[in-house]
N, C-alpha and C positions, 0 to 999 in steps of 0.2 A: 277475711279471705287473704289479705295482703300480708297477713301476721303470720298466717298460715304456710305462705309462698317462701316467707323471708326462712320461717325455722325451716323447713325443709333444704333449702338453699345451704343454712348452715349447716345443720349437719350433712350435707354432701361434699363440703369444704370440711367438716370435723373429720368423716371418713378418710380420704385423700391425703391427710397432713398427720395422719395417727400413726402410722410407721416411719416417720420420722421425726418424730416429736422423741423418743427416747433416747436419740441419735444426738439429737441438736442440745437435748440436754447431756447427755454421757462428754459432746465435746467440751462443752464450757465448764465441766470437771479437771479436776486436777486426775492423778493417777488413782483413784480412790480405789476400792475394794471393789466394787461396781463395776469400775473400768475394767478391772483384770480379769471379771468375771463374764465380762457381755462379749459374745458370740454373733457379730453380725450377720444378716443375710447378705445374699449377691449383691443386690441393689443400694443397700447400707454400706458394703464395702466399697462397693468403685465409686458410690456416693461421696464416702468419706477420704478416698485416696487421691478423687480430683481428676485431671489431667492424665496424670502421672498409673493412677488404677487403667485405664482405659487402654494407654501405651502398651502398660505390661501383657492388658489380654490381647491384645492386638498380636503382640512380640512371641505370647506362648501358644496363641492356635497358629502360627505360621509353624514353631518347632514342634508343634504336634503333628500339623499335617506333613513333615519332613521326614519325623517318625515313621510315619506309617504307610508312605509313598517308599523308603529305603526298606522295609520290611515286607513289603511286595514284591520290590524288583528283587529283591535278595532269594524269597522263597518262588520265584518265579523260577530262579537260573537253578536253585537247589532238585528241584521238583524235573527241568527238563534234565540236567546233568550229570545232577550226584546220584552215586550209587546205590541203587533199592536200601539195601541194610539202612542206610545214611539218613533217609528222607525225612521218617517222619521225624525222630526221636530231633534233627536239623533245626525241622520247622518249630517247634514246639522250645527249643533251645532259646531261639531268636524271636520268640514271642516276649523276652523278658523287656525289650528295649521297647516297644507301643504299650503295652499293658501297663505296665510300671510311668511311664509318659501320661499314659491315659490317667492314672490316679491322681499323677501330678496337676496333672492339668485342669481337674477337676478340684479337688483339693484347693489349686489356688481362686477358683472360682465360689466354690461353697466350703467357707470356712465352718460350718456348724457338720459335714460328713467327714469332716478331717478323723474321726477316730472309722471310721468304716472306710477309709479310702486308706488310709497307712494300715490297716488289717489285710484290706486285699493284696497291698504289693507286697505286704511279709511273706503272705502265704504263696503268693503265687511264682514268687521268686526262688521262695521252698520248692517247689513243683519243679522250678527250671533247673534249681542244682542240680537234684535228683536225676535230672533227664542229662544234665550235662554228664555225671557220672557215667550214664548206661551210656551215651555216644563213647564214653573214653573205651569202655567197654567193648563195644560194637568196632571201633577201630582193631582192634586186639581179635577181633571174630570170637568174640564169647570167654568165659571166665577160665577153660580148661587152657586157650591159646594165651591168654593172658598170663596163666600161673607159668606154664612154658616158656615165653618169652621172658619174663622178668627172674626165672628162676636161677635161683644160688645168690641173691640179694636181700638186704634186707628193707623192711620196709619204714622210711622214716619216722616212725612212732613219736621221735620225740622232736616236737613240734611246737606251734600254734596253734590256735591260741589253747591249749588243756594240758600240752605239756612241755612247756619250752622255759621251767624255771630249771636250775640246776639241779634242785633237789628231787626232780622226777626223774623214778626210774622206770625205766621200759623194759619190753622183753625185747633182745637181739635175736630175731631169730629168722632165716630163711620163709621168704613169701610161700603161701599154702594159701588150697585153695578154699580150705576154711577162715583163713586170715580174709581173704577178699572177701566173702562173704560176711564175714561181721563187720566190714567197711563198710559193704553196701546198706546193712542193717544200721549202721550209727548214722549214713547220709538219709537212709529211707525215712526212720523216725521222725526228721526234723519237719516235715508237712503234714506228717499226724496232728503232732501237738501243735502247732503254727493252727491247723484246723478246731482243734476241741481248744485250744485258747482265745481264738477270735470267736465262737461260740461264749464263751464264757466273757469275753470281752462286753458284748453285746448283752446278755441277760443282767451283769452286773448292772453296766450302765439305763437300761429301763428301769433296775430296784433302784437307783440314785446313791450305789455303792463304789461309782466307778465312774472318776474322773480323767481325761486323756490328761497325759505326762503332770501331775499330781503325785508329789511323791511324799507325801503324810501320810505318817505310819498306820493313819486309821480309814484311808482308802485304799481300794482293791486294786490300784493300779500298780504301785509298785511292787507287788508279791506276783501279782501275772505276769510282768514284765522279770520279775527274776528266772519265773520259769521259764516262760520263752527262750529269754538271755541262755541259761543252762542248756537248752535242747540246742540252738543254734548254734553255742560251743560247741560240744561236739558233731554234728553235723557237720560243721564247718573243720574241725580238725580232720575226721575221716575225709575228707573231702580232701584238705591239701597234702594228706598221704597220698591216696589214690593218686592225684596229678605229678607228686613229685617221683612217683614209681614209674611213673608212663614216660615223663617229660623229654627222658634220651629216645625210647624208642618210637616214637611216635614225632619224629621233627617234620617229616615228611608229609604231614597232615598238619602241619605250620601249628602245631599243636601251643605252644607258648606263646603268639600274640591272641589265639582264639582267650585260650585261660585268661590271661592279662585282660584282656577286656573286659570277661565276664567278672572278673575278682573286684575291677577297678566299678563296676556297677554295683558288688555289694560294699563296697566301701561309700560311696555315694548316698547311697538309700539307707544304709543300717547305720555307719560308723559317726558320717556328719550329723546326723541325726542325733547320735547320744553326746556329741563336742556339742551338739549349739543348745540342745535341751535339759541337758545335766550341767553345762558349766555355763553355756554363756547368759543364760536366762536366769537362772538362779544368783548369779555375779552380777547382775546387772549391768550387763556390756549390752544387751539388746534395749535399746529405748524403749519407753512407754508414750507413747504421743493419744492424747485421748479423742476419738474413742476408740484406734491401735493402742489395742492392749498387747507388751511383750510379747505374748502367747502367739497371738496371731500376726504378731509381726515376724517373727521367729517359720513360723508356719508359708507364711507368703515367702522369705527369704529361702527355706530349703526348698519349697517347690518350684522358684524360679530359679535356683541353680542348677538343681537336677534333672529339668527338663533340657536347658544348655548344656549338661554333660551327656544326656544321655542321646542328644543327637551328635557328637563328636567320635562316640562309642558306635552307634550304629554304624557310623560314615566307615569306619575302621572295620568293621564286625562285617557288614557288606563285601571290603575288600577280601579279606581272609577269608571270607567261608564260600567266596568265587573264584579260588584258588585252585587249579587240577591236584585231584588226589588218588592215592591206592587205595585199592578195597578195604583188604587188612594187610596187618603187620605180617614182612618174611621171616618165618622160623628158620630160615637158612639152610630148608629141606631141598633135596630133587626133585619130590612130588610135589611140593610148592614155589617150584619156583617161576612157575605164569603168574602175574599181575595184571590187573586191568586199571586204566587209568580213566575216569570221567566213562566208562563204558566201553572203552576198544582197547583190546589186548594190546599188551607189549611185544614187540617182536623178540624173540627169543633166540640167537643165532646157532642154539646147542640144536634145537627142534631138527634142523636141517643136517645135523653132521652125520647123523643115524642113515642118512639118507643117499649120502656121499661115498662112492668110494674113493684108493688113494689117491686115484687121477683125479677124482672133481665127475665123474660121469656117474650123472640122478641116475636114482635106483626107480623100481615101481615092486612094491610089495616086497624090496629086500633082494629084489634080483635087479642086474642091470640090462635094460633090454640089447638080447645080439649077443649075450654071451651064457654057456652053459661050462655044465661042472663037467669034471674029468677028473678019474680017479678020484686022490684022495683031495678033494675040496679046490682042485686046483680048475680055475676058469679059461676059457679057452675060448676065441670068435668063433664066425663061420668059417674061416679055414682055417682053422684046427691050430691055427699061431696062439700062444699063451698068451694071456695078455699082459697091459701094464698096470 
């Protein structure tokens, strides 16, 4: 019976110490192939980081919840203030800074969903271009007001990043309102394929064809990752047309720190991303401390960076988009020249001069009361004295 007591005991102590037995062995390794290849759980990682893992999570649900307490108040003031057209396409703009956070933040906690959590912010950041497009749009009151305003210009074709070498040539030709519509078509594309490629992302990786940031020529990652690469080029070129056609008319709508911020979130999320995993991991500038393998050291490093940029962004993104704005843009018409700012008309000092005559004495319906015609158009009081 006591022999009986004792195995049971141990194996409830074998149980208990079996997830960290591969741990305690992976550290007393050198960098070995092993090491580069093991994917820790949550509990393995702040296991393994000490002290120090424990701080970081501490450090990143405060700039998460920072996140997403600035992205309340923000869509709170958009929601009571900003102009109907404005609202949703606003809210849905400013969803990029918690979402994108959220992944981060996750990401830095479960290193083994890192390839499904940098899936969802490609894609969904794809989502927010797009939308940021249509607000540019929506400021303009629509694609015919847009072609109007910016017309007899051309539209910067030759650009970034798809056409900004010398030897590209473009067409010079006056904006049309078939030109904006194939913009909107190059921006729209890019969360299609962002969507059937993180599908494809995902089935590869089940068949064990597809390894995240893996770039041997006889894995599936670097050929998806070309595509992607290719659709977000141009996305992203049609995109910096579009903004740089807007950018004079549209100041007024603080339209250039809005951009700026959002641009400086995709440089954040996509660009660092290809500097630390194409150059610095491969160069071996990122350590290997076992059982931090490069990969997930690399992995922990951009996730805690970008979750401190993208609370800096919001803090700014907050500012700006709680700014009084016009509805749309003045086509520098008479029948357009009422605005409304955050919901209450401008006062218009032309409205009243109709109203006026030369003395300054209000009219009512065009006539001024007290006084009547005579002959030919000529006004006159009640005692028949002309008047002034």
């Amino acid at each position: 019976m006591a022999m009986v007591t004792e195995t049971a005991e141990t194996s409830t102590i074998d149980l208990t110490t079996m997830d960290m037995t591969n741990l305690t062995l992976i550290t007393s390794l050198t960098c070995t192939q092993e090491v580069l290849d093991f994917e820790p759980s949550c509990l393995q990682f702040l296991d393994a980081m000490g002290i120090a893992g424990w701080c970081l999570l501490g450090m990143a649900t405060v700039a998460f919840l920072v996140l997403l307490v600035m992205y309340i108040d923000t869509v709170t003031h958009v929601i009571q203030h900003c102009h109907v057209p404005h609202k949703e396409t606003t809210a849905i703009v400013l969803t990029v800074y918690p979402v994108v956070g959220l992944c981060s933040y996750l990401g830095l906690l479960f290193q083994k969903a890192n390839l499904f959590l940098d899936a969802a912010a490609q894609l969904w950041f794809a989502l927010c271009m797009w939308q940021f497009f249509c607000l540019t749009v929506t400021y303009f009151g629509g694609e015919s007001r847009f072609v109007a305003k910016i017309k007899g210009t051309v539209l910067p074709w030759k650009g970034p990043p798809c056409c900004c070498w010398p030897c590209c040539i473009c067409p010079k030709t006056t904006a049309t309102k078939r030109q904006i519509r194939f913009v909107k078509i190059l921006v729209m594309q890019h969360p299609w394929v962002q969507l059937i490629v993180s599908i494809f992302q995902v089935t590869l990786w089940l068949e064990g064809w597809y390894t995240h940031m893996d770039m041997r020529p006889n894995n599936a990652y670097i050929y998806i990752y070309l595509l992607s690469t290719f659709s977000f080029g141009f996305g992203l070129w049609a995109f910096i047309v579009g903004f740089k056609a807007s950018l004079r008319q549209l100041q007024d709508f603080h339209y250039t720190p809005k951009i700026i911020t959002f641009q400086l979130c995709l440089v954040f999320l996509r660009l660092q991303a290809i500097i630390v995993n194409s150059i610095l991991v491969p160069s071996g500038a990122i350590p290997c401390l076992p059982p931090i393998s490069p990969r997930v050291f690399a992995n922990t490093l951009l996730n805690s960076l970008l979750l401190g940029q993208l609370v800096v962004l919001s803090v700014l993104a907050r500012h700006y988009y709680k700014l009084p704005t016009p509805m749309i843009v003045h086509l520098n018409n008479v029948s357009e020249s009422k605005e409304e700012v955050n919901g209450k008309p401008e006062k218009n000092l032309n409205d009243f001069s109709s109203a006026l005559v030369p003395n300054g004495t209000p009219t009512i319906n065009g006539k001024t009361p007290g006084l009547r015609e005579e002959g030919e158009g000529h006004l006159v009081d009640h005692n028949g004295d002309p008047a002034v």
